[in-house]
C-alpha positions as CSV (number, residue, x, y, z in Angstrom):
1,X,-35.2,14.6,36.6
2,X,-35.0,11.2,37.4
3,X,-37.9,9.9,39.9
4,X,-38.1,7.5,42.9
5,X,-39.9,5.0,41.1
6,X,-37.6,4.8,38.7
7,X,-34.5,4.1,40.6
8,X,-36.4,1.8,42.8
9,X,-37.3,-0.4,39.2
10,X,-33.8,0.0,38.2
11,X,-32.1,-1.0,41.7
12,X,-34.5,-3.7,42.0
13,X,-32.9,-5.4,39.0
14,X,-29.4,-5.3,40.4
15,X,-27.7,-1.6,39.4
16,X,-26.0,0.3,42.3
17,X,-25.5,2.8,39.9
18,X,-26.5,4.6,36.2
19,X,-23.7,6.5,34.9
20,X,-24.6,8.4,31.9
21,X,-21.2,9.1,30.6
22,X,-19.6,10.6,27.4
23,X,-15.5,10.6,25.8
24,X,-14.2,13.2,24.0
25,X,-11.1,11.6,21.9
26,X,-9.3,11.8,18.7
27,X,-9.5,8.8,16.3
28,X,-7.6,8.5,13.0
29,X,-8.4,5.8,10.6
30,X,-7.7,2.1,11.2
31,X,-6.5,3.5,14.9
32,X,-8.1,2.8,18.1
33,X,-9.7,6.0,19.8
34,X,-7.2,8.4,22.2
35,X,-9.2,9.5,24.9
36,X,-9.1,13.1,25.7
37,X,-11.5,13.7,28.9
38,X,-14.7,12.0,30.3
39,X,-17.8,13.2,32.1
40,X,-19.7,11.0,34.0
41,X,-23.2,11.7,36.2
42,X,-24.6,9.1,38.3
43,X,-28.4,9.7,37.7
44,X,-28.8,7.8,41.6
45,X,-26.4,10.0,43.9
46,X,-26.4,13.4,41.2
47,X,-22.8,13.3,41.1
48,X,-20.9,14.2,38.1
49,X,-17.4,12.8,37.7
50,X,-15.2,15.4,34.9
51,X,-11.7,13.7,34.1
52,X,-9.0,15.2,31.8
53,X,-7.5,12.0,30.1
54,X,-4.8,13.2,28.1
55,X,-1.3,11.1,29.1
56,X,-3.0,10.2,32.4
57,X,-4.2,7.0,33.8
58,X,-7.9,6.4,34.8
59,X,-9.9,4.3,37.4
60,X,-13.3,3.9,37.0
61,X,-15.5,5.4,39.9
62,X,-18.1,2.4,40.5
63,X,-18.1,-1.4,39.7
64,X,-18.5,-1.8,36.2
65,X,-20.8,-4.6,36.7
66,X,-23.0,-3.2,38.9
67,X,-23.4,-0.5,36.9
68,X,-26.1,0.6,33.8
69,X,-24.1,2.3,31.5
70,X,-26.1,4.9,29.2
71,X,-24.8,6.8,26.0
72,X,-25.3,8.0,22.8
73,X,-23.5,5.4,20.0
74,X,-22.0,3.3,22.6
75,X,-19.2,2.1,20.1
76,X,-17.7,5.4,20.9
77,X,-17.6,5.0,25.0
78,X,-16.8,1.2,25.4
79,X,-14.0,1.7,22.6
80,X,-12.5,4.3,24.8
81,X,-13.2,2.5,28.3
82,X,-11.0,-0.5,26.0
83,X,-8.2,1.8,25.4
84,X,-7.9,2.8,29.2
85,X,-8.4,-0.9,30.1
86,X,-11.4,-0.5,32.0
87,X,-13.6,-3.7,31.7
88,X,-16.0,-3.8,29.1
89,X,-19.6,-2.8,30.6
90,X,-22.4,-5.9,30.0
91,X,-25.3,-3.6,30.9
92,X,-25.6,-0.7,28.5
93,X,-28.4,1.2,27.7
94,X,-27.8,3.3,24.2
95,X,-30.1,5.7,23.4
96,X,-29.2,6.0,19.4
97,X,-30.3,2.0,19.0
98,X,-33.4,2.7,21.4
99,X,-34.7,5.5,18.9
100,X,-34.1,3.9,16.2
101,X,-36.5,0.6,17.5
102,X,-38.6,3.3,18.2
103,X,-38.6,4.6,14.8
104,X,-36.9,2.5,12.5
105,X,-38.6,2.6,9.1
106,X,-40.9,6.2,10.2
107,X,-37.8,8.6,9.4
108,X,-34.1,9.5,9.1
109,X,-31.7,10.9,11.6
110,X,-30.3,9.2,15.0
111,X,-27.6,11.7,15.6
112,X,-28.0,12.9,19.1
113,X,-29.3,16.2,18.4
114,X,-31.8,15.4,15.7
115,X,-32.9,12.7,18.1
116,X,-33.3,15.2,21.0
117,X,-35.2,17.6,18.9
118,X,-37.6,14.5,18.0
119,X,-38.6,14.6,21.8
120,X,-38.9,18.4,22.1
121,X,-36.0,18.7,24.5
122,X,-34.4,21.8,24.6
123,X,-31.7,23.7,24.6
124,X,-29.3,21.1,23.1
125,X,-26.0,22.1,21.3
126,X,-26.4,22.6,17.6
127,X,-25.1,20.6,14.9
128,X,-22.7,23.6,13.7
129,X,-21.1,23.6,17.4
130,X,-20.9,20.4,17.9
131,X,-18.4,20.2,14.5
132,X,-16.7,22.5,15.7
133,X,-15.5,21.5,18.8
134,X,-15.0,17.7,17.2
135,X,-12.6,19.4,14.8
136,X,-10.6,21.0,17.2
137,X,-10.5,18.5,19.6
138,X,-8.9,16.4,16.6
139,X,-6.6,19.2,15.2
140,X,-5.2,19.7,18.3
141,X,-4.7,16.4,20.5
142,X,-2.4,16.6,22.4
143,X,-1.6,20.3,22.4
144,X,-4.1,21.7,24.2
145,X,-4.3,24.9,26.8
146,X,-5.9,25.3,29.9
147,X,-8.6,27.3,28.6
148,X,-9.2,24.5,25.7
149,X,-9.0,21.8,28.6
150,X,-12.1,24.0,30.6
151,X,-13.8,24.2,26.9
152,X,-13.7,20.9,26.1
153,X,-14.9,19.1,29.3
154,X,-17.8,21.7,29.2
155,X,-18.6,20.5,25.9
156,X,-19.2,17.2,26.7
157,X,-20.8,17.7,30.2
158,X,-23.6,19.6,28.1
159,X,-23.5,16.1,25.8
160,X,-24.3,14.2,28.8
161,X,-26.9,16.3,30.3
162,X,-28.6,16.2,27.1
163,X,-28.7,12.3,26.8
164,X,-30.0,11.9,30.6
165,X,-32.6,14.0,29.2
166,X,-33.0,11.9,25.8
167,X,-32.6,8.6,28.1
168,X,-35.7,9.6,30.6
169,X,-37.6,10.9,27.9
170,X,-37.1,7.8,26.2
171,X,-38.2,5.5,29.1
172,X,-41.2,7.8,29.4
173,X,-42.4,7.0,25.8
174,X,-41.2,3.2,26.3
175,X,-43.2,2.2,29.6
176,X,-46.3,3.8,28.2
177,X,-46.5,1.7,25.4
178,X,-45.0,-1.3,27.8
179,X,-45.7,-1.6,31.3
180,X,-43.0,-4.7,31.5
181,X,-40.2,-2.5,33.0
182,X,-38.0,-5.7,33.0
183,X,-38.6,-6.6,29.8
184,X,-37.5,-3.0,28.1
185,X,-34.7,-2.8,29.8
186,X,-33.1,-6.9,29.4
187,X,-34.1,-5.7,25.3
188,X,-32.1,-2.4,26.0
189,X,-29.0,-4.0,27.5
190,X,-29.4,-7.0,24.7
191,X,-28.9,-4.9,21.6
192,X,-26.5,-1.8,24.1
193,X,-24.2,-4.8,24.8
194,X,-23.6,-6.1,21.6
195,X,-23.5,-2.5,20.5
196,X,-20.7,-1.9,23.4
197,X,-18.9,-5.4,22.0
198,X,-18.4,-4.1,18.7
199,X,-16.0,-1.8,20.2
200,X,-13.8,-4.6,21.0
201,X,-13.8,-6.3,17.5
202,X,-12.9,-3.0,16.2
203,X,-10.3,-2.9,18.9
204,X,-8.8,-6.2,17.7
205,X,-8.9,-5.4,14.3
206,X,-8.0,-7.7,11.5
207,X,-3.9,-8.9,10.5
208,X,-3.2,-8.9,7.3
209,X,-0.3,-8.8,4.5
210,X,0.2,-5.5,5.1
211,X,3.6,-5.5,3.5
212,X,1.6,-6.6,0.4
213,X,-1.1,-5.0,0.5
214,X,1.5,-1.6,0.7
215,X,3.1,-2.8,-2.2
216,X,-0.1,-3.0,-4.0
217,X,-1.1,0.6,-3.5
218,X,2.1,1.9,-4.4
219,X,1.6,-0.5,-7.8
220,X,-2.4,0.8,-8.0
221,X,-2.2,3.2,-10.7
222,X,-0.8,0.7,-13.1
223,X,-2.4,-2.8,-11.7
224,X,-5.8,-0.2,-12.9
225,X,-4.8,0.2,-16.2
226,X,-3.7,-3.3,-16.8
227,X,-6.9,-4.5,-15.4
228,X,-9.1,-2.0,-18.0
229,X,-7.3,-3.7,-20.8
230,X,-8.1,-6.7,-19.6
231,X,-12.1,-6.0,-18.8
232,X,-11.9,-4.6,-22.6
233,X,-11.1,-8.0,-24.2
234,X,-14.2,-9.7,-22.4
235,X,-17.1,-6.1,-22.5
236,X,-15.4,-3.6,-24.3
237,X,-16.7,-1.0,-22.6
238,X,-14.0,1.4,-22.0
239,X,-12.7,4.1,-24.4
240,X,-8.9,4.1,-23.2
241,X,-9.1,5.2,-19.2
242,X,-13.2,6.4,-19.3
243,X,-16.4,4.2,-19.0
244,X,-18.5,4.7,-22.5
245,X,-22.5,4.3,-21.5
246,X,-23.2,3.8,-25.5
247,X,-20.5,0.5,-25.5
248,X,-22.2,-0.5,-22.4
249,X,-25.7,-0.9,-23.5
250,X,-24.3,-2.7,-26.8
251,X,-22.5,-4.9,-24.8
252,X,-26.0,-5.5,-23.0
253,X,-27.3,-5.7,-25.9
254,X,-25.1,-8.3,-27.2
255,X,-25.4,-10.3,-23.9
256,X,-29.3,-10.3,-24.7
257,X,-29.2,-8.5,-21.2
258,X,-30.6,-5.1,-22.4
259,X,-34.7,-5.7,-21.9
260,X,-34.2,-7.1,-18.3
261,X,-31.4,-4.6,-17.7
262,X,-32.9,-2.1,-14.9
263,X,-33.0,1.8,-16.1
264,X,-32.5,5.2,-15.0
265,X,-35.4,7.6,-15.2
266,X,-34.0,9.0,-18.4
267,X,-33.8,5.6,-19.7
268,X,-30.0,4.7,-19.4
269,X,-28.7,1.3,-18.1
270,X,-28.2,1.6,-14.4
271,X,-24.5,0.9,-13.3
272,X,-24.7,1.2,-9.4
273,X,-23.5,-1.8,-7.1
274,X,-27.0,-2.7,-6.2
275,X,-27.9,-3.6,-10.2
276,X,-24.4,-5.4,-11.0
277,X,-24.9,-7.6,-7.7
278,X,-28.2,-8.5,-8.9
279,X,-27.0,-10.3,-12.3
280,X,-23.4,-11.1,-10.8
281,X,-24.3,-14.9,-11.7
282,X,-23.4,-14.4,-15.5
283,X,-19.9,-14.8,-15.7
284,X,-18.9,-11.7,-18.0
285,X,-20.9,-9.5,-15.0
286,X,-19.2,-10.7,-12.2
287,X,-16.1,-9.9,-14.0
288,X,-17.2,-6.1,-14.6
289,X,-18.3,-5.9,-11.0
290,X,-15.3,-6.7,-9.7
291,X,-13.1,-5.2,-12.2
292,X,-14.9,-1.6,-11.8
293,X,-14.3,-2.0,-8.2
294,X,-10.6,-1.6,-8.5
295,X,-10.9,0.8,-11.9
296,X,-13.3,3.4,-10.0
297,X,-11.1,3.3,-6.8
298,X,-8.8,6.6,-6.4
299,X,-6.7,3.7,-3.8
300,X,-6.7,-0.6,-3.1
301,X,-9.7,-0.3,-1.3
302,X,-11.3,-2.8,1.1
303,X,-8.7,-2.2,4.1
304,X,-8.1,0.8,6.5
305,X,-4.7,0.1,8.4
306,X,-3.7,1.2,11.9
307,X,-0.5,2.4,12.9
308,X,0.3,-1.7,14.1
309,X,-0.9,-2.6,10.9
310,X,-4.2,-4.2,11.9
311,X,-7.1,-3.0,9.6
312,X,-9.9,-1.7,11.2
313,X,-13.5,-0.1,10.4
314,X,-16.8,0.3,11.4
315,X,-19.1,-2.4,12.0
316,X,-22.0,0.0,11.8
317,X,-24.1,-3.1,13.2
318,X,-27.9,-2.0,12.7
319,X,-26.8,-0.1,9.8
320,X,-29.7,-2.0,7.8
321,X,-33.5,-1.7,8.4
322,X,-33.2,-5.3,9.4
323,X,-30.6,-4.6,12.1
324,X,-28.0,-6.5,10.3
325,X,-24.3,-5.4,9.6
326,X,-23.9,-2.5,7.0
327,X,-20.2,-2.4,6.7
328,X,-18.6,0.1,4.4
329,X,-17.3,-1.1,1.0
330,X,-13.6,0.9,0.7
331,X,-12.6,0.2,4.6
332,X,-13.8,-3.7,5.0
333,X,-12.9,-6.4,3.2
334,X,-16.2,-7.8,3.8
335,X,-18.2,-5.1,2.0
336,X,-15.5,-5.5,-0.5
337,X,-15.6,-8.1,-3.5
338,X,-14.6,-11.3,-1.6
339,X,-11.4,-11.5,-3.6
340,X,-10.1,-8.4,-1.7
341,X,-10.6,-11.1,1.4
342,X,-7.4,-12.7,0.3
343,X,-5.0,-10.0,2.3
344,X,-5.9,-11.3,5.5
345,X,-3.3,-13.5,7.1
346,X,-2.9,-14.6,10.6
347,X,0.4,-14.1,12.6
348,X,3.3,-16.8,13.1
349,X,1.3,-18.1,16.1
350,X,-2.3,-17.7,14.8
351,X,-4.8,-19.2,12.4
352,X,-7.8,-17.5,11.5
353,X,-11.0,-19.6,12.0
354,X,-13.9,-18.6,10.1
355,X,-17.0,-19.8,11.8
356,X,-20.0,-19.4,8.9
357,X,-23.7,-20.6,10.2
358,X,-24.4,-23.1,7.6
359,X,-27.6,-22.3,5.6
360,X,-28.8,-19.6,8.2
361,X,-31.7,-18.3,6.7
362,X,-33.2,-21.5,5.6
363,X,-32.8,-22.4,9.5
364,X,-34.5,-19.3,10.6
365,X,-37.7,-19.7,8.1
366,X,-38.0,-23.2,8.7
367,X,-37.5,-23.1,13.0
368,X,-40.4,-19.9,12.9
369,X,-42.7,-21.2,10.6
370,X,-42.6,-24.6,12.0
371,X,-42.7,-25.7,8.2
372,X,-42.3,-30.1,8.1
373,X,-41.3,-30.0,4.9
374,X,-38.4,-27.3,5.7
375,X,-37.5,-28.3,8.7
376,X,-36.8,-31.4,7.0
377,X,-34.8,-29.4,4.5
378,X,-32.5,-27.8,6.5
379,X,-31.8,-31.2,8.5
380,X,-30.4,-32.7,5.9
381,X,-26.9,-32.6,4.6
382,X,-27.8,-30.4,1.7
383,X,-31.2,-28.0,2.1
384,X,-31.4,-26.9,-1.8
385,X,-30.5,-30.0,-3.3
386,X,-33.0,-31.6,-0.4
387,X,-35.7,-29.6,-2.2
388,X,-34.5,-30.2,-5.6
389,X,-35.0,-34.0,-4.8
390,X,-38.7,-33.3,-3.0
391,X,-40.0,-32.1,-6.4
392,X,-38.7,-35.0,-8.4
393,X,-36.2,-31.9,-10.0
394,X,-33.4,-34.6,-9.6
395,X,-33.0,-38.2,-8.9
396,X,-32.1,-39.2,-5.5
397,X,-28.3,-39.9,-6.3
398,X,-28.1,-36.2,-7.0
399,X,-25.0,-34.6,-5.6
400,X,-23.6,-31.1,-5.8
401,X,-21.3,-31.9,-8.2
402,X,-23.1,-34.2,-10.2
403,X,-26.0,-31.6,-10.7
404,X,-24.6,-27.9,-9.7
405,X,-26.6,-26.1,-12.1
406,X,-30.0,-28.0,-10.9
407,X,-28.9,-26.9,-7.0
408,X,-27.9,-23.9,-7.5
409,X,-31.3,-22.7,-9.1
410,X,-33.0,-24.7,-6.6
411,X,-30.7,-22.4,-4.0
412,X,-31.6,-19.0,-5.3
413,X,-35.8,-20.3,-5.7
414,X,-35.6,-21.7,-2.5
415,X,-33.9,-17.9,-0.8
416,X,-36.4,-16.2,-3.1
417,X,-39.4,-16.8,-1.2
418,X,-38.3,-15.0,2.0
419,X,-38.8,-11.7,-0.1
420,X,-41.8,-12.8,-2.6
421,X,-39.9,-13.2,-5.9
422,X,-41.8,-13.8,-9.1
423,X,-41.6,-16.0,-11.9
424,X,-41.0,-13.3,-13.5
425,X,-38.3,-11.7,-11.4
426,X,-37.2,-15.1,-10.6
427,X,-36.8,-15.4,-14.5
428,X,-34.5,-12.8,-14.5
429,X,-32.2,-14.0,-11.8
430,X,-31.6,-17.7,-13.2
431,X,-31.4,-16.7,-16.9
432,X,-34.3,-19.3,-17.7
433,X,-37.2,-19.2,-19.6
434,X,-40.7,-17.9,-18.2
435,X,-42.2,-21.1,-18.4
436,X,-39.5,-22.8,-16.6
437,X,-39.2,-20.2,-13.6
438,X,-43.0,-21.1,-13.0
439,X,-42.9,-24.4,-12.9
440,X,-39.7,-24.2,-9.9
441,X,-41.2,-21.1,-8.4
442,X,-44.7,-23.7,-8.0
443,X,-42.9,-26.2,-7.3
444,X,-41.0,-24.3,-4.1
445,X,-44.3,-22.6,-3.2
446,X,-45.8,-26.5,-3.1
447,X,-43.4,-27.8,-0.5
448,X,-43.8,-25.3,1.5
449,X,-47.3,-24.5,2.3
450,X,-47.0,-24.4,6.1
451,X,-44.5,-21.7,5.5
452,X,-46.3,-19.6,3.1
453,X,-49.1,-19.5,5.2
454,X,-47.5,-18.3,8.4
455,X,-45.6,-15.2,6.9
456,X,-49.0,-14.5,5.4
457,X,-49.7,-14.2,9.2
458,X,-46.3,-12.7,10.3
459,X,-47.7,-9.6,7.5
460,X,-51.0,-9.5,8.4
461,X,-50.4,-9.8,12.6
462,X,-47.7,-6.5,11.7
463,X,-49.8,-4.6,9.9
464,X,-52.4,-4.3,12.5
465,X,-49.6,-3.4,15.1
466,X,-48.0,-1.2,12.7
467,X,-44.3,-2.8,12.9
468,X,-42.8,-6.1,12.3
469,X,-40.9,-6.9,16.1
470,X,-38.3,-9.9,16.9
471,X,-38.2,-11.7,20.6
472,X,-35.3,-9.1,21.6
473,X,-37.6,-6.0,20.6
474,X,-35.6,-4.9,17.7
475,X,-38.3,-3.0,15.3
476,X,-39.4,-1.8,11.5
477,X,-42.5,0.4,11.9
478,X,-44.4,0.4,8.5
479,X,-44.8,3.4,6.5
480,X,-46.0,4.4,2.9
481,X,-43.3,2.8,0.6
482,X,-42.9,-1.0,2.4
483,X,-46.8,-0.7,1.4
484,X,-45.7,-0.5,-1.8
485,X,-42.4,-2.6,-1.6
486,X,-44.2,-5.9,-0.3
487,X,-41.1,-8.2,-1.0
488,X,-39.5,-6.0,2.2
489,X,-42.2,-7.1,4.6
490,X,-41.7,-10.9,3.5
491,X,-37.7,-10.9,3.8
492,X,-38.0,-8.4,6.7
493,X,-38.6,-11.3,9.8
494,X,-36.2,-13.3,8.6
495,X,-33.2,-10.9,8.1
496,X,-33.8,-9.5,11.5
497,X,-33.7,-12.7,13.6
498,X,-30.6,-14.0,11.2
499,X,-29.4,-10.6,12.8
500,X,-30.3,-11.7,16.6
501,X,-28.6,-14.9,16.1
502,X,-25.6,-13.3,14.6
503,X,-25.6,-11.0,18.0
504,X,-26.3,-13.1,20.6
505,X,-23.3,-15.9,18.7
506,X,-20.9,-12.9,19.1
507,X,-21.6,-12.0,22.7
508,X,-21.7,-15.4,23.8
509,X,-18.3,-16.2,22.2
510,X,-16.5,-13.2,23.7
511,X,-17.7,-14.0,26.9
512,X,-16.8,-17.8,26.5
513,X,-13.2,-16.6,26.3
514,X,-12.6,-15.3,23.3
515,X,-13.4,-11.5,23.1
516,X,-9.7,-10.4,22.5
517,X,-9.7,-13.1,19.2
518,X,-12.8,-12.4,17.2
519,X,-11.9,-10.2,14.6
520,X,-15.2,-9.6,12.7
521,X,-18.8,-10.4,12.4
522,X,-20.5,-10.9,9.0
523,X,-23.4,-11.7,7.8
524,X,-24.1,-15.0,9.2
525,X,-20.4,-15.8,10.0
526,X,-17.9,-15.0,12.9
527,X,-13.8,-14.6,12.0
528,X,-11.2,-15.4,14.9
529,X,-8.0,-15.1,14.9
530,X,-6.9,-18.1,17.4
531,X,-3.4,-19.2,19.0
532,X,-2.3,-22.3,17.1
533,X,-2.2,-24.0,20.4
534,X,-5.1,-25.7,21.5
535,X,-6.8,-25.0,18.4
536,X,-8.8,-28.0,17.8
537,X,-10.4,-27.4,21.2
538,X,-10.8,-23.8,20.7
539,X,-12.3,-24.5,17.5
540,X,-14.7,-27.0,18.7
541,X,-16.0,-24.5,21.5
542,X,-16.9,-22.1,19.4
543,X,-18.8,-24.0,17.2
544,X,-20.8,-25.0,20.2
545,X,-20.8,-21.3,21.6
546,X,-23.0,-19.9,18.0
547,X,-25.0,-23.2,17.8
548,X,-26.3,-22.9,21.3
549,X,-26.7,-19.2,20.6
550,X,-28.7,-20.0,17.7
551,X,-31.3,-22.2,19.6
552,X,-31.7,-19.5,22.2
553,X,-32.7,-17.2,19.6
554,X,-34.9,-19.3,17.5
555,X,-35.6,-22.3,19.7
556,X,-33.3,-24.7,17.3
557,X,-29.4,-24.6,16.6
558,X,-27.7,-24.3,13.3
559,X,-24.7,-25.9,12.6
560,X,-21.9,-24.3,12.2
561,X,-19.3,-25.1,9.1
562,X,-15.6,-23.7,10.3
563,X,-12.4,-22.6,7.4
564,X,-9.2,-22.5,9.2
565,X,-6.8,-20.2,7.3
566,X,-3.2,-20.6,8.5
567,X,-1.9,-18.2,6.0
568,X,-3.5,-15.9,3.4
569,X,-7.4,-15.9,3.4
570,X,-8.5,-18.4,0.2
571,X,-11.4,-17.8,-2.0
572,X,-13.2,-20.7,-3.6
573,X,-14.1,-20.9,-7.2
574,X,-14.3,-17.3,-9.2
575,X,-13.3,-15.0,-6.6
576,X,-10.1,-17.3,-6.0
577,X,-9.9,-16.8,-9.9
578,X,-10.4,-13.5,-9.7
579,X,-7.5,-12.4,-7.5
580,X,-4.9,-15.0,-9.0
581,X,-5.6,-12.5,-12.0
582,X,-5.5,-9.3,-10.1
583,X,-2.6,-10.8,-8.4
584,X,-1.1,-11.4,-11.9
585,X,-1.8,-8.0,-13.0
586,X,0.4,-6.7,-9.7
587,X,3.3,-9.1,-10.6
588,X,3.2,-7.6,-13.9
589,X,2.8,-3.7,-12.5
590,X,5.6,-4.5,-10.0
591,X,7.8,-6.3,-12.9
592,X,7.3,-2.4,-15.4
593,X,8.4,-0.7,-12.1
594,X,11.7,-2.7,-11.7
595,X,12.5,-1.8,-15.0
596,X,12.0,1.5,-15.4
597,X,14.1,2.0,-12.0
């Protein structure tokens, strides 16, 4: 039960009310979320609100403002609040993201009711039941009797009774280990907002080509068989439709790629995505990556379109250990090779802006570790060919074009230290020589002494607490295998602020006017889709928006480099190559069709 004190500390920081609240809908993929009922229990009056949503309209009992929402996943609630047009909440307090700063990197499972048996709390519906009634609730919308109507709204009354519970046991564990009530809760509603604003870019989804992207599927079988002939040319590693392990490892061989290769435990050469991305800078890899992607699909993945022919998919922001972005690979095109990116396409009266922070992580590194000689770096025009020049590497008329290959190693060195690369590993990933790969991994680790020795401190400072922790409170607790994965605890700090900036630049563009325009967050990049009128202006504010968001987060901004993409979405370099070919193949597939109609 919730206490005096409590709601005194709560009410003293502006809430009139905290509404624990739960949907039950139907979703379908690519399709926003169709509510079928709510429950809602004010944890200060004890009064719960039941609503049965199907074809009805729906007002919100309190002032959304004035209110702390709390949920379980709050994607789920705020997507369905979106869908009945109730304002977005900006005070959200979501119990999955709390447990998992709570035990994020200790152990698996956020789903409500292993999370609730975590606490002890009992009497919570079982995983089998809970299926059970999510299946019918989505085999049956909207078809459902008055008994089912009774059955359903009890269901998700027990779900909110069981996350007040979750929600004050979690404050319990929370003030004991901090007694700054203010402080857990501004970290709650931090990371529970941006968790509730994901809803809307899923809401928003992303336009695309759809009429050729429909075209393409209904082309796929042969577009894959065209594209296996091709791959065969360059590897040879198919026999007719089936991947052959034995050519594989003699094309590795051949590549004098087999030593470095990674293996499986029986001694195979791995093929997951992880292994490929790692050597996708030799060109014949990077073909096979990106070719296997489209050979090993059973449809054109990379998209998942709506009944209005947006594309939409989970964000599944803190899917990572960092806290960044985990976004699947068949339903996004930015999990997807970036030549699957080239489907997007604004409307008639739209341009998409893509809004990338420029050299992100070098900014964060630099602006925490205070490091002179990176902080001069990432001032200049160019950070890795600013480091290149530092160590005498090149002359000082160097440019990007006139010495790519010299900046781009300098790139990769110069990334590699935020998660402790070798020589030797370091080796690996260039394609150089030993010898070489020591004297530029020396050379990095020279101009940057400042910064080597305050991670060193960062490590040292987290393994006394136990966790790593950014300014917004997002954690990764320690446990057995980063003590033996020490390249995690160096990249760790700096993928987990990238991550805060990356929130707090969302947030504070939707709420500088453009929350029914931003389409997706990436990595370290925003994508908008923005009326063609006005658009320098827009343009220009937004740029402004992330940079300012930036220096909140890490006391410095980073600029912000913008693509404005007035029809399809266009690929520079090799994956603009790679989907004129794909492309090609589709042209061809379409052209066999014709003729055999």
């Amino acid at each position: 039960m919730i206490t005096k004190l409590l709601i005194k500390l709560l009410k003293a920081l502006g809430f009139e009310h905290v509404d624990v609240l739960d949907f039950e809908y139907k979703q379908t993929d690519g399709n926003p979320p169709k509510p079928v009922c709510v429950v809602i229990k004010d944890l200060f009056t004890g009064i719960t609100t039941k609503e049965w949503l199907v074809n009805k309209k729906f007002k919100y009992p309190h002032p959304v403002q004035k209110t702390l929402f709390v949920c379980h996943w709050a994607v789920a609630e705020v997507s369905c609040l979106i869908e009945l047009g109730i304002e977005k909440p900006r005070a959200v307090f979501d119990t999955f993201i709390e447990e998992k700063k709570m035990f994020n990197g200790i152990t698996t499972g956020f789903g409500l009711v292993d999370v609730c048996e975590r606490h002890g709390i009992k009497g919570v519906m079982s995983h089998e039941k809970k299926e059970m009634w999510r299946k019918y609730i989505m085999d049956n919308y909207p078809n459902y009797t008055k008994e089912d109507e009774a059955g359903i709204i009890n269901y998700c009354e027990e779900d909110v009774i069981t996350t007040e519970k979750l929600f004050l046991s979690q404050l319990d564990k929370l003030t004991k280990k901090d007694k700054n009530f203010n402080r857990i809760i501004s970290q709650a509603c931090f990371h529970g907002k941006a968790m509730g604003y994901c809803a809307q870019v899923e809401a928003n989804g992303i336009h695309i080509d759809h009429k050729l992207f429909k075209d393409f599927r209904a082309n796929f079988e042969k577009i894959k068989k065209l594209e296996i002939e091709e791959i065969n040319k360059l590897c040879n590693v198919f026999d007719g439709d089936t991947f052959n392990q034995k050519k594989f490892e003699e094309f590795l061989k051949k590549e004098q790629l087999y030593k470095r290769w990674p293996k499986t435990p029986t001694g195979k050469p791995k093929t997951d995505d992880r292994t490929f991305y790692r050597f996708q800078h030799i060109p014949k890899i990077f073909a096979l990556k990106n070719s296997l992607f489209i050979i090993n699909s059973q449809k054109l993945k990379g998209y998942q379109l709506g009944e209005d022919n947006r594309s939409r998919s989970r964000l599944n922001m803190f899917g990572q250990l960092t806290g960044r972005t985990n976004v699947s690979t068949a339903t996004n095109p930015f999990g997807a090779p970036r030549m699957m990116r080239t489907m997007i396409h604004p409307d008639e009266d739209s341009a998409y802006g893509y809004f990338d922070f420029k050299a992100q992580e070098p900014n964060v590194m630099a602006a925490l570790s205070q490091d002179k000689n990176m902080l001069a770096a990432v001032d200049s025009p160019d950070p890795y060919l600013y480091v290149a020049k530092f160590v005498k590497a090149v002359p000082e008329y160097a440019t990007k074009k006139s010495h790519p290959v010299e900046r781009e190693r300098y790139k990769v060195s110069y990334l590699a230290i935020a998660y402790d690369q070798t020589p030797y590993g370091l080796s690996a990933k260039l394609g150089v020589s030993l010898a070489k790969a020591t004297f530029i991994h020396s050379n990095i680790l020279n101009a940057f002494k400042d910064y080597k020795f305050w991670i060193k401190g960062v490590k040292v400072n987290a393994g006394r607490r136990g966790f790593f922790e950014t300014k917004y409170g997002w954690k990764y607790h320690l446990n057995d295998e980063s003590k033996v994965n020490p390249k995690r605890l160096s990249n760790y700090p700096i993928q987990a602020n990238g991550g805060e900036v990356l929130r707090m630049a969302m947030i504070d563009v939707m709420e500088g006017g453009f929350d029914k325009n931003l389409s997706m967050i990436i990595h370290d990049a925003l994508l908008l889709h923005i009326p063609r009128k006005n658009l320098a202006a827009s343009v220009r504010k937004i740029k402004s928006l992330m940079e300012k968001a930036a220096e909140k987060v890490i006391g410095r901004k980073i600029s912000v480099d913008t693509k404005i993409i007035r029809k399809h979405f266009y690929q520079e370099d090799e994956h603009q190559k790679r989907w004129d070919m794909l492309y090609g193949k589709y042209l061809k597939a379409k052209e066999c069709t014709n003729i055999g109609q």
